[in-house]
C-alpha positions as CSV (number, residue, x, y, z in Angstrom):
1,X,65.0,-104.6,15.1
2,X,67.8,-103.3,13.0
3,X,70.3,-105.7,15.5
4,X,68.3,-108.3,14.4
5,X,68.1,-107.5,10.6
6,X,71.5,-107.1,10.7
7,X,72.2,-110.0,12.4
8,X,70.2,-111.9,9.8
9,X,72.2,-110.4,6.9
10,X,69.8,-108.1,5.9
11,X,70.5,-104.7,4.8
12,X,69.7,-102.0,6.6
13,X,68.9,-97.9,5.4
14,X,67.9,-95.5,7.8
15,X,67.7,-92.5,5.6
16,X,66.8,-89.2,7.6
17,X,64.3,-88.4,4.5
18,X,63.1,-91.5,2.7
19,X,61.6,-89.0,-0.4
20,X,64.7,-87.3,-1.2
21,X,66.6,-88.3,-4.1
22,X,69.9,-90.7,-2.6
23,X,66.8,-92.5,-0.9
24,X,65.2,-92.9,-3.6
25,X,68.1,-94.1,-5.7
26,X,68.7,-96.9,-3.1
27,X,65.4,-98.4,-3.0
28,X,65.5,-98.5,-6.9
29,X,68.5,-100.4,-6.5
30,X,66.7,-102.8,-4.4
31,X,64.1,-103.9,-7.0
32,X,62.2,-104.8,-4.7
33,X,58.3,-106.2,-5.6
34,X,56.6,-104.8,-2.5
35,X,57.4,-102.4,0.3
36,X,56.1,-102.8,4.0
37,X,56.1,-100.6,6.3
38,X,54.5,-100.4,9.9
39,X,54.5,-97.6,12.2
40,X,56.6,-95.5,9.8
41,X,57.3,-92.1,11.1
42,X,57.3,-90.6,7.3
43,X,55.2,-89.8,4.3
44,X,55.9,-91.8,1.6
45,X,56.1,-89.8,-1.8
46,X,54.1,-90.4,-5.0
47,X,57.8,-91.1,-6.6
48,X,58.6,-93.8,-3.8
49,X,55.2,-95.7,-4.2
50,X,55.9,-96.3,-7.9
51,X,58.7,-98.4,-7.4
52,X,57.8,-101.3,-5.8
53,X,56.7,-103.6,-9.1
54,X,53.8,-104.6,-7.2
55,X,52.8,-101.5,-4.9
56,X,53.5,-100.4,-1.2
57,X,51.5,-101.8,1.8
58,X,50.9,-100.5,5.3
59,X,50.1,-102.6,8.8
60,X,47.5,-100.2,10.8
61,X,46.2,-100.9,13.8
62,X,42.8,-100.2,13.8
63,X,40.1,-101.4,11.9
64,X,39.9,-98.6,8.6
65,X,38.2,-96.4,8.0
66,X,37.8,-96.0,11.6
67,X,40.6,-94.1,13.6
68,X,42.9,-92.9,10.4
69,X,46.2,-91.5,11.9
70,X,49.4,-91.9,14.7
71,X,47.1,-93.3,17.8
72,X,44.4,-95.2,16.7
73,X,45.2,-97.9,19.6
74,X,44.8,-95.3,22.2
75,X,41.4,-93.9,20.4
76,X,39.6,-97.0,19.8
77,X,39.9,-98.1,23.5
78,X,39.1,-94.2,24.9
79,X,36.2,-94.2,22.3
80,X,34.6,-97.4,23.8
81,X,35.2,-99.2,21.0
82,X,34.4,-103.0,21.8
83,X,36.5,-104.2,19.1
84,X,39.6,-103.6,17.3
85,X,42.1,-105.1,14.7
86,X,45.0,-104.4,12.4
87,X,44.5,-104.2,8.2
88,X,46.8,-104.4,5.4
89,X,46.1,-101.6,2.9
90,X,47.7,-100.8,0.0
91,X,49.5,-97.0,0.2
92,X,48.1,-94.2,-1.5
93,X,49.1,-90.4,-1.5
94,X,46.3,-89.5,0.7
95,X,46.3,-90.4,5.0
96,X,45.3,-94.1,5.1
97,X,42.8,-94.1,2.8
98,X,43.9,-97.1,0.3
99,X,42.0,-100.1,-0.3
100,X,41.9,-103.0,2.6
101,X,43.6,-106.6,1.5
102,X,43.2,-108.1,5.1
103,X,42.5,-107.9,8.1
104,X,42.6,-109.3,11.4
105,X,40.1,-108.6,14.6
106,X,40.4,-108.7,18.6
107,X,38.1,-107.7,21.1
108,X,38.4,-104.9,23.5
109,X,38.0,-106.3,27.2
110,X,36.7,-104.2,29.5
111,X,39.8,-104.2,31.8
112,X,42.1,-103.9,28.2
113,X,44.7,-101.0,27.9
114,X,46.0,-99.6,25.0
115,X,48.9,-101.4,26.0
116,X,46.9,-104.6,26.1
117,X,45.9,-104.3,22.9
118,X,49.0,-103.1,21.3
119,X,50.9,-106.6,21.8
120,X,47.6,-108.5,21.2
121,X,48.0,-106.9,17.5
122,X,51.3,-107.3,17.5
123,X,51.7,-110.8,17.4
124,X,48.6,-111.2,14.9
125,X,50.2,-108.4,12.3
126,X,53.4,-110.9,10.6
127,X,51.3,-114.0,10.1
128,X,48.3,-111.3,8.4
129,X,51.0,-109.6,6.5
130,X,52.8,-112.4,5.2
131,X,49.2,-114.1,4.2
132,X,48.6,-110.8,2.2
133,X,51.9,-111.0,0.5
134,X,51.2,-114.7,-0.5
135,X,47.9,-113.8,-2.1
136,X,49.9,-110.7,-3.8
137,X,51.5,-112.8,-5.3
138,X,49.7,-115.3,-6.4
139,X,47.4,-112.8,-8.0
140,X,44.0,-113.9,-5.6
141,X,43.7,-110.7,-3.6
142,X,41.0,-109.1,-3.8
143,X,40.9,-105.2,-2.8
144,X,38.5,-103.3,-0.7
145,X,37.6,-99.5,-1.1
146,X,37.1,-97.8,1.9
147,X,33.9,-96.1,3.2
148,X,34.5,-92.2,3.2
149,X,31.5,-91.7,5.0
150,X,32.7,-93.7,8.2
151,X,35.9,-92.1,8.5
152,X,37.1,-91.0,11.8
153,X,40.7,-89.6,12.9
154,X,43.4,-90.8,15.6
155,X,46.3,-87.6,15.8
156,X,48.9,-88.2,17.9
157,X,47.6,-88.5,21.5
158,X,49.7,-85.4,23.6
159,X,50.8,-85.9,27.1
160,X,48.0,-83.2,28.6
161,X,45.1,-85.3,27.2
162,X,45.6,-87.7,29.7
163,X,44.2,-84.9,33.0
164,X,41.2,-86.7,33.3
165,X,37.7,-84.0,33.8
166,X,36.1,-85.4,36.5
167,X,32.7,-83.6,34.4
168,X,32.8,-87.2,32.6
169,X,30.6,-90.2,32.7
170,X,32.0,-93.4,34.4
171,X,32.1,-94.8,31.2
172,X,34.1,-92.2,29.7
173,X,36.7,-91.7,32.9
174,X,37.2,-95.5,32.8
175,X,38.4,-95.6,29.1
176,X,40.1,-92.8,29.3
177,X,42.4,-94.4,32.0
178,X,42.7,-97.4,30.1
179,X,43.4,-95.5,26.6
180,X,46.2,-93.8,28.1
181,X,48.4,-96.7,29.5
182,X,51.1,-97.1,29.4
183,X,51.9,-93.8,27.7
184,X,51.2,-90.9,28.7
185,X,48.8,-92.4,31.9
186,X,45.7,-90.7,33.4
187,X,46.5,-87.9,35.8
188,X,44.6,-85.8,38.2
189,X,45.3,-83.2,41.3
190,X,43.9,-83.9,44.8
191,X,43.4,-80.8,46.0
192,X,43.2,-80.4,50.6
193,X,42.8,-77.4,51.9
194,X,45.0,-74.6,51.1
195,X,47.8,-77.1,50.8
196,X,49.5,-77.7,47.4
197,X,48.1,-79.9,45.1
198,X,49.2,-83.5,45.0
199,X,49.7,-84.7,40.7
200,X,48.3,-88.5,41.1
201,X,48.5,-90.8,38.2
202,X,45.5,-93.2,37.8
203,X,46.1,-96.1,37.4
204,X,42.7,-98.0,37.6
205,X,39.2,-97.5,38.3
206,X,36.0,-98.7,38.5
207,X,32.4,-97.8,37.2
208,X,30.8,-98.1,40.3
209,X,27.1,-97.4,41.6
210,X,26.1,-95.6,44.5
211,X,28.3,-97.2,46.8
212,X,29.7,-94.0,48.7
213,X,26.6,-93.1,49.8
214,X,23.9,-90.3,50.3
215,X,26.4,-87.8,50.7
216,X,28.1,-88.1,46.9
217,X,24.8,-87.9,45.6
218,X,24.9,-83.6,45.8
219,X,28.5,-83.3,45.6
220,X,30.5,-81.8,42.8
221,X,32.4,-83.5,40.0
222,X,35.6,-84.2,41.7
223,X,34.8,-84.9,45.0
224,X,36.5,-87.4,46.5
225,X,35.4,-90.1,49.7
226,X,37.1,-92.8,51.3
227,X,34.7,-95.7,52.7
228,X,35.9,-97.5,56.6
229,X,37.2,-100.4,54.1
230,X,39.5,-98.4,52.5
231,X,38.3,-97.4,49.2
232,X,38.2,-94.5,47.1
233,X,35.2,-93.0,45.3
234,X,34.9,-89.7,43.3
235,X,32.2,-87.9,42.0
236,X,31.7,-87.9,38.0
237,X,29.5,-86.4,36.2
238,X,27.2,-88.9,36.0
239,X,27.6,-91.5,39.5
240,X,31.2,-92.2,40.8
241,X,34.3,-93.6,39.8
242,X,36.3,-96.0,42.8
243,X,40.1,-95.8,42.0
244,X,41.5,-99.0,42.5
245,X,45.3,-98.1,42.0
246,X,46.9,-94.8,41.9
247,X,50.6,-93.4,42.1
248,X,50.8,-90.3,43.8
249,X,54.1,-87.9,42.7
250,X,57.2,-89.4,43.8
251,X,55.7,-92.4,44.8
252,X,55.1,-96.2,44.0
253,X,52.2,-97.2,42.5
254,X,49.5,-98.5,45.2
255,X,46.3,-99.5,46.4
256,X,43.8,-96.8,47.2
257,X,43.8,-98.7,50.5
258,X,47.3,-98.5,51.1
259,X,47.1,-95.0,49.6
260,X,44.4,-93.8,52.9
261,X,46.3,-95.7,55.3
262,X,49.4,-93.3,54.2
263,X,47.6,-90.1,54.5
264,X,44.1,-90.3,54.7
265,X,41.5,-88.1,53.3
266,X,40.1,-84.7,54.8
267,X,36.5,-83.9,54.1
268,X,37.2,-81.4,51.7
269,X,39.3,-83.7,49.5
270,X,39.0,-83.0,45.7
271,X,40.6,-84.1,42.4
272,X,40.6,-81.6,39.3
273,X,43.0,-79.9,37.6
274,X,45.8,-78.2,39.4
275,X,44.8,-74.7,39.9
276,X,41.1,-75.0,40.1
């Protein structure tokens, strides 16, 4: 981006703290009518939101009040959420809480990732910001409060939310695969024996009925069973989940059929965390 802004002719500033005073002095200098600012790892300061003559704006990717905060892609597909968006609001002291001025919307598929979803609201944030800014001004926007009472949060998603508890529903295994792609992916330990446990990324997975049979039915969260045409069920909490594409450590990501035709699975096979 800055290659390109440069390229362009447009100045660039990357101050280290955009609040303290030599940043501030800069952007004064500017005289600029709005700010923009997407994905902006800092807080903007009470000081820095008065000088823009007509006010600071944010893109957010999700559809506010719902999923305030750093991951709200990530949330609204783990959630279940079946649709998603990103909204221009106007900046205000307080965590993503000013009043909406647009707003654009997109489905979540069923088979959608985070990462799906991300360039899907990508490509539909510029022309919705630079519709906003038109009707700024022009003086026709028309703000819209939010609704305290349906806030919800998104903090930033850490790489040990994505050891997937096989205790889960289907449901809730399923999206939380999908949420955590392509950062920081759906792990899980397939425990053998007495041997060591194997760290598998999941790739993808499927709700699935009863299709592994009686023997599931008892069986404890976890435990895992191929089928004689190669695929790969484990218990839930609530049914099974078939993995579809997994990528044990060190290795490429594959089928679960090509995964049992390279090792097979032993009877006691289980997933869970690493040193249960």
């Amino acid at each position: 981006m800055r290659e390109f802004a440069e390229a362009a002719g447009v100045p660039v500033l990357q101050p280290e703290n955009v609040n303290r005073a030599e940043a501030l002095d800069q952007l004064r200098e500017l005289q600029a009518d709005v700010f923009v600012v997407a994905a902006y790892g800092q807080i903007l300061s009470a000081e820095l939101l008065k000088i823009p003559r007509l006010g600071a704006y944010n893109l957010h990717a999700s559809l506010l009040p719902k999923y305030r905060g750093a991951a709200p892609i990530q949330y609204a597909v783990w959630k279940g959420e079946s649709e998603t968006g990103v909204v221009v609001f106007r900046i205000e002291p307080r965590l993503d809480a000013g009043p909406l001025l647009g707003v654009a919307r997109t489905p979540i598929g069923l088979d959608d990732t985070s990462g799906d979803i991300e360039q899907r609201l990508a490509a539909a944030a510029g022309p919705l910001m630079l519709s906003v800014l038109t009707d700024i001004e022009q003086g026709s926007i028309a703000p819209i409060p939010q609704d305290a009472a349906l806030v919800s949060r998104a903090p930033k998603i850490r790489k040990e939310q994505g050891q997937i508890d096989w205790r889960q529903s289907p449901q809730e295994i399923d999206c939380q695969v999908r949420a955590m792609q392509p950062w920081p992916l759906a792990y899980t330990f397939l425990h053998v024996g007495a041997a060591t446990p194997l760290r598998v990324v999941v790739r993808r997975v499927r709700r699935a009925s009863n299709d592994a049979g009686e023997a599931q039915s008892t069986a404890l969260p976890g435990a895992a069973q191929a089928t004689d045409d190669g695929r790969l069920f484990v218990r839930s909490g609530a049914g099974e989940v078939e993995i579809l594409e997994l990528q044990p450590a060190g290795k490429r990501t594959m089928t679960a059929a090509e995964f049992l035709r390279g090792r097979g699975l032993a009877a006691d096979s289980r997933f869970g965390d690493e040193t249960e």
